[in-house]
Structure formats: structure tokens, C-alpha cells
C-alpha positions in Angstrom: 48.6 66.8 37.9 49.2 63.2 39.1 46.7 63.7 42.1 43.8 65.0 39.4 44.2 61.1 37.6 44.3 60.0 41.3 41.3 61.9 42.1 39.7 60.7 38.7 40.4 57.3 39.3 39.1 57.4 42.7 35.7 58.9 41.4 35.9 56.1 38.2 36.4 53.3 40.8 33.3 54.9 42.9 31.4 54.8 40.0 32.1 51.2 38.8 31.4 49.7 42.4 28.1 51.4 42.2 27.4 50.1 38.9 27.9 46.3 39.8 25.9 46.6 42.7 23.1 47.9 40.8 24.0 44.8 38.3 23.9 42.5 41.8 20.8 43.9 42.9 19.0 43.7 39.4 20.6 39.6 39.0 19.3 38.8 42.9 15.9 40.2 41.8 15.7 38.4 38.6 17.2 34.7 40.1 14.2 35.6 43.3 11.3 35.8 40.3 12.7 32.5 38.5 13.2 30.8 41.9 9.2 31.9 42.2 8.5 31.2 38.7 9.8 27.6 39.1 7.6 26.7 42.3 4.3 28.5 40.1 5.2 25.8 37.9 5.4 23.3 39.7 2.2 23.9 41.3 0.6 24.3 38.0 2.1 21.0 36.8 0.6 19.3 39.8 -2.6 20.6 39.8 -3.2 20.0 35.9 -1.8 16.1 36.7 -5.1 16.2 39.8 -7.6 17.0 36.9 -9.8 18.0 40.1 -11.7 20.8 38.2 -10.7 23.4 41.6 -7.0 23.1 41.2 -7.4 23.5 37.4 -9.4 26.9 38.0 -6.4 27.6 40.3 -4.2 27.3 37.6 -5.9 30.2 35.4 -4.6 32.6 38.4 -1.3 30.8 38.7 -0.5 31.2 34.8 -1.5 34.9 35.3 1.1 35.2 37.7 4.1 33.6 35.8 2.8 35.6 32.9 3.5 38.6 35.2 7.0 37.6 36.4 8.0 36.5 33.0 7.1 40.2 32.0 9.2 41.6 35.4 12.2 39.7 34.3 12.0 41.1 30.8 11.6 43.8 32.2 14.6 44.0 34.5 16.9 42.5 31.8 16.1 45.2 29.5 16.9 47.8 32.2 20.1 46.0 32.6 21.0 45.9 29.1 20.2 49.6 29.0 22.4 50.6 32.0 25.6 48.0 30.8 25.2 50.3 27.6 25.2 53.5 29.2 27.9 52.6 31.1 30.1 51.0 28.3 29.6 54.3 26.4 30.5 56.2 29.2 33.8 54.2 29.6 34.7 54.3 26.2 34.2 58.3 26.0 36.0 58.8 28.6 39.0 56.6 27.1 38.7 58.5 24.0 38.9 62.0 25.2 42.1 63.4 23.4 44.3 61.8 25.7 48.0 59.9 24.5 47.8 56.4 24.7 50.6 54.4 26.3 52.6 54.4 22.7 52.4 58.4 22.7 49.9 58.7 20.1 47.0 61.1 20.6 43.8 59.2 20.8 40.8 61.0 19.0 37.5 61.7 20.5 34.8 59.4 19.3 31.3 60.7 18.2 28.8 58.2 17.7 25.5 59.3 15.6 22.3 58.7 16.8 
């Protein structure tokens, strides 16, 4: 019996460390885009101080592109969001499976609607 929580813990503890790398992964990605996103900018704040009608055109492109890794980082915050969730639900079913809680009393399983 002890070696099955062993085992569980094990496989919980394998499962977290994959989980925060996937969080480290997704927060690397998102700091690279802004780190990007902040050089677009200031390129487009330098060429709209030039008025030189070339490096305003540029600028049309350049926008597009922040556009586009503003939408990437929405993007990849609203998959995070979605996995944290996943995961805290996860955790907290498998807290609240009919097992006794340190005071003895039986802890009742949770169903959430929707």
C-alpha cells in the first residue's frame, strides 16, 4: 500500500515537472515576442520622428507585424491559462477523490457542472 502513494507521487511529481516546463517554454516564448515587439517599436517610433515618406511606408509593414505578435502573445497566454486550469482541476480531483484527510475525515468527491 505505501509503495502505490510512492508510485503515485512519483508519477504526480513527473507530471508537475512537465507542466512547468511547458509554463517555462510558453513564458521564454512570450518574453522573445515582447523583447521583438519592443525593437518593432522602436523602429516605428524612429522612423515616424524621420517623416522621410520611405520609412513611414515601412512602418505600415512594421505595425502589421506587432499586430501579429500581439495576436501570438494572446494567443499563447490564453493557452497558458487553459493548461494552469486543466491542471488545477486535475489537482483538485485528485485531492478530492474519497480519501481521509489528515483529521480522519472522509473527503467527498467534487463534481463541477459544466
Amino acid at each position: 500500500m505505501e509503495g502505490d502513494v510512492l508510485s503515485g507521487f512519483g508519477d504526480r511529481h513527473n507530471v508537475d515537472g512537465k507542466l512547468l516546463q511547458g509554463f517555462q517554454k510558453s513564458f521564454v516564448d512570450v518574453q522573445d515576442i515582447l523583447d521583438q515587439n519592443r525593437l518593432l517599436i522602436n523602429e516605428i517610433n524612429q522612423n515616424h520622428e524621420s517623416k522621410q515618406p520611405d520609412n513611414l511606408s515601412r512602418n505600415v509593414g512594421l505595425i502589421k507585424e506587432l499586430n501579429n505578435n500581439i495576436r501570438r502573445v494572446a494567443s499563447l497566454y490564453g493557452d497558458l491559462s487553459h493548461s494552469f486550469a486543466r491542471s488545477v482541476d486535475a489537482s483538485s480531483e485528485g485531492e478530492s477523490s474519497g480519501t481521509l484527510k489528515s483529521d480522519g475525515k472522509a473527503n467527498q468527491k467534487r463534481f463541477r457542472s459544466g
